[in-house]
Residue, then its C-alpha position, 0 to 999 in steps of 0.5 A: x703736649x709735646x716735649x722739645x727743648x722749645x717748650x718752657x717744660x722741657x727741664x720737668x720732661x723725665x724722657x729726656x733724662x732716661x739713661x743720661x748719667x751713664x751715657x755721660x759717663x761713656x762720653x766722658x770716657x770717649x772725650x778722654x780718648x780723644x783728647x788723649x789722642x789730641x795731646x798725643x799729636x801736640x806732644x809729637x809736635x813738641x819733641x820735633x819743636x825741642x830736637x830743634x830748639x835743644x829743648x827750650x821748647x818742651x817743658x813748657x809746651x807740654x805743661x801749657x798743652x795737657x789742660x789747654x788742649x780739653x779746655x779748647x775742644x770742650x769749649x768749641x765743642x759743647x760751645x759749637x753748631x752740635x752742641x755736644x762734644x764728640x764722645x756725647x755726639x756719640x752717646x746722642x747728649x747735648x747741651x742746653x742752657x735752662x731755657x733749652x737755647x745752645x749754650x754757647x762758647x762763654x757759658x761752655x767755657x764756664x763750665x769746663x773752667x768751672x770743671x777742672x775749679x771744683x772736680x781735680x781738687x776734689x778727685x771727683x768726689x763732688x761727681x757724686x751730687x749727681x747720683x742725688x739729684x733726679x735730673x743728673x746734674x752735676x755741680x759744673x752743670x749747675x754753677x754754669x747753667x747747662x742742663x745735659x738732655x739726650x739728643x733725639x728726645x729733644x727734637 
């Protein structure tokens, strides 16, 4: 039997688990880079924006833009056509719901909501349920129903 993501059994396929929480854990570094870099340019466009308003304009900006700009490029990214934001493109992960179908933009967004509701209060401590769960699933990934698989073992 061969083991896709259109297979009512490819939740119980170890194979697509082999590896998973560390290249999570280098994606998430990757996706932290470039959101670095995507806050970056918003915090250039903000100091032109306040030399032009006498700094009306930054304060808020910047405390609205740190945790936006994450929450928009996880959503469109797991939420989109690859499935998988671009640090996870990189380490071949990608999103699925339970079933094995695309999340989609809501439950993406549900579970970056979900993220920043339970690992920044936590200081990620709850990141640990992870390292006790054989598929390697963290509690935004249960809660929110996405089930994180490598990428070339699902097609």
């Amino acid at each position: 039997m061969e083991l896709t993501t259109t297979s009512p059994y490819f939740y119980f396929s170890p194979d697509l688990f082999k590896g998973i929480l560390l290249r999570r854990i280098c994606a998430a570094l990757m996706d932290l880079l470039i959101v670095c870099i995507l806050i970056g340019t918003v915090f250039l466009f903000c100091i032109v924006t306040a030399i032009l308003t006498f700094g009306a304009f930054l304060i808020p900006a910047l405390l609205l833009s740190l945790p936006v700009i994450d929450i928009i490029y996880t959503t469109l990214t797991i939420g989109g056509h690859s499935q998988a934001t671009w640090g996870q493109q990189l380490f071949d992960i990608k999103a699925v719901d339970l079933e094995g179908n695309p999340p989609g933009h809501l439950r993406a967004f549900l579970f970056i909501a979900l993220y920043y509701a339970f690992i920044v209060p936590t200081s990620h401590l709850l990141q640990l349920v992870a390292l006790m769960n054989d598929r390697r699933r963290t509690v935004p990934d249960f809660l929110s129903g996405i089930v994180f698989i490598r990428g070339s073992q699902s097609s």
